[in-house]
Structures are given as C-alpha cells and as structure tokens.
N, C-alpha and C positions, 0 to 999 in steps of 0.2 A: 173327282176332278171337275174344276166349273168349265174352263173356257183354254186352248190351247191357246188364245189368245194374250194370258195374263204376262205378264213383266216377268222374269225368273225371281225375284223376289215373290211376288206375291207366288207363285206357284211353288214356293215351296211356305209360303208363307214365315217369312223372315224382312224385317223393316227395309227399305229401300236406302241404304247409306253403305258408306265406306266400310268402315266397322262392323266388323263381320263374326260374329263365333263360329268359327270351321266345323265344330264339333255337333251344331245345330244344323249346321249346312249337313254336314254328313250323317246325319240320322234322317233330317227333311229328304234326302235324296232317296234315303233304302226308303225309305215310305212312298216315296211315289212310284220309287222304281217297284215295288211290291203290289202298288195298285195294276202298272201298267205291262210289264213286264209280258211280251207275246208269248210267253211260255203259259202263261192263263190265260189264254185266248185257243189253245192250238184244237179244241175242238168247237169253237166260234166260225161264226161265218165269214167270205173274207175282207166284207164290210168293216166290219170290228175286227178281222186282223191289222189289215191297213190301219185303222182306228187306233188300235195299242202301238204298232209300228213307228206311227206321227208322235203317239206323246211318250212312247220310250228316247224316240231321237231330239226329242224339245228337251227330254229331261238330262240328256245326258249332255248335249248343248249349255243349259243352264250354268249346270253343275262344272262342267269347266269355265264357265266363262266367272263365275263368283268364287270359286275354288282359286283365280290366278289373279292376283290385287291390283297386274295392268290391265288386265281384262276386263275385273267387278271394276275398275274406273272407268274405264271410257265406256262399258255399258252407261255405268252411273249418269254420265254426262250426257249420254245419248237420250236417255231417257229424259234430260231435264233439258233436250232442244241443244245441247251445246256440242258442234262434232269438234273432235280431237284436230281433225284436220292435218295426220300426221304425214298422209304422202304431199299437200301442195303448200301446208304452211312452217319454214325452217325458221321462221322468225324467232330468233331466241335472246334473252338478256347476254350480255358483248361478255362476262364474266364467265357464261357458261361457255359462249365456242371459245374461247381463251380455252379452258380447261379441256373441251375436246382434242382442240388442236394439240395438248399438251400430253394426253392420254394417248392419242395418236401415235408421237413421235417417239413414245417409251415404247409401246407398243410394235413400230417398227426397228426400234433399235435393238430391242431385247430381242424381237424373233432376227432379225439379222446377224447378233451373236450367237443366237440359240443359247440364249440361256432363261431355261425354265423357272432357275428360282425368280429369276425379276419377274417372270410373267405372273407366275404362281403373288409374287409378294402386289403387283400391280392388280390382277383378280382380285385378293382380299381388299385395295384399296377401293376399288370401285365397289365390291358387295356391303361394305361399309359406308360408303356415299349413298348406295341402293338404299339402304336402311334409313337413314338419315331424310331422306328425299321423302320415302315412303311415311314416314312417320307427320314429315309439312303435307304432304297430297290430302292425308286422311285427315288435316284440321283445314285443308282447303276445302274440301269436299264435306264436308259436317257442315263445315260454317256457312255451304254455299258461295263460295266463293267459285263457280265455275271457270271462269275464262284464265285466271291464273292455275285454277287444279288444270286448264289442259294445255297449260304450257308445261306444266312439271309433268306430265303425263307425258308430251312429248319427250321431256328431257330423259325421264326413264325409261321410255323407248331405246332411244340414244345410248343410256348405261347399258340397258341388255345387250344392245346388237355388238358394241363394242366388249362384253362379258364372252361372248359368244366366239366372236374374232378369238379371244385370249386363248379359250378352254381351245379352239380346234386348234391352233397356233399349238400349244404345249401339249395336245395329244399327238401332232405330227413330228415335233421334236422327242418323244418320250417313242415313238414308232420308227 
C-alpha cells in the first residue's frame, strides 16, 4: 500500500473516469482487502492494528463509492474541483422540472388510487430515463464537460429519490 492518502482510483489503481469495468473494481478490491484485512494483523501490535483498521475502512469506502455510478460521479467531479452542489443548488433546465412536476403528479395519483401497476409501470419509466441519463453523464464526464455532468448528476439524484418514493409507495400498498 503507498499512501491512505491516494484517490480511490489510484488505490485500487484503476484510471480515474466514469467508465469503469466492475469486474477490475471487484478483483482490485479483494486484493487490497487481502493486503489489509485486520485479520492479518491480529497478532500485530496495536499500532498496525489501528493501521490495517484505517486502510480496511478507506477500502471499503472506496469500493462503494466506484461500485455506485452516482457516487464514482460526483467523486469524479470532486476530484476535478467541481462540487455537485446537490443540497444548495436546484437550478435545473425548465424541461427537467416540467418533467419532475409531472412525475410527481403520477406518482401521487397512482398511490392515491393504490394502484401498483402504474407505480410499478412509472418505476420502469423512470429506470429507463436512469439509463438514458446515465449513459450522457459518462460522455459528460469523459469529455470533461464538468459543470453540465453535475447538473445531470443532480438530476439523477432527483430520479433516484423519486425511484425511492415509488418502491416504498408500492411496498406499502403490496403490505
């Protein structure tokens, strides 16, 4: 290990971009976790236990945070100076709160009839928007286009929490 200081990229040593092979994340991971892991430490001093402790919980930090593609973004953007700004800036294109507001109003209609297929068919509409979104973020973020990857960054914020609403919404109806 060099430095608990490194980037979670570099610490697993994987390029610092959107674009990510999971599969490299996830072998990079058991290899650090395999370096650090306090269970090869437990007849260590507890200098180097605390030691293995910090870079088991950096690693496992990391690894969620590049494992989850809102997360490896706005690291991303973190890293290149650009914050998300997602609790003080709502500033969004007029076309996307149209569509909130519109999301919204399905959203409370359908749980006011309880009916789960709309929720259920509205979920899939939005994890397809997800998808769609997710696919411009990772050519904003390649291309360095920052300040537009953290508006879309906001805006998939926005899909999740409203994704979120849906699923407990149709687990309370299915209960």
């Amino acid at each position: 290990m060099s430095s608990i200081q490194q980037n979670y990229f570099e610490l697993f040593h994987l390029p610092a971009r959107f674009a990510l092979d999971t599969d490299a994340l996830d072998a990079a991971y058991r290899t650090v976790q395999a370096q650090v892991h306090p269970d090869r430490f437990a007849a260590a001093g507890d200098a180097q236990k605390r030691i293995a402790m910090q870079w088991a919980a950096r690693a496992n930090e990391a690894y969620s945070t590049l494992r989850d593609p809102l997360k490896r973004a706005t690291y991303l953007l973190s890293l290149r100076g650009a914050d998300v700004e997602a609790e003080n800036n709502t500033a969004m294109e007029s076309a996307f709160l149209m569509q909130q507001m519109e999301w919204r109003e399905r959203v409370e209609d359908a749980a006011g009839a309880k009916n789960v297929e709309a929720l259920n068919a509205l979920l899939d509409e939005l994890r397809d928007e997800e998808r769609a979104r997710f696919a411009k973020l990772a050519a904003l973020l390649d291309g360095g286009a920052d300040q537009p990857a953290a508006e879309a960054v906001r805006q998939l914020m926005f899909i999740e929490r409203v994704a979120t609403e849906i699923g407990a919404q149709i687990e309370k109806l299915e209960n």
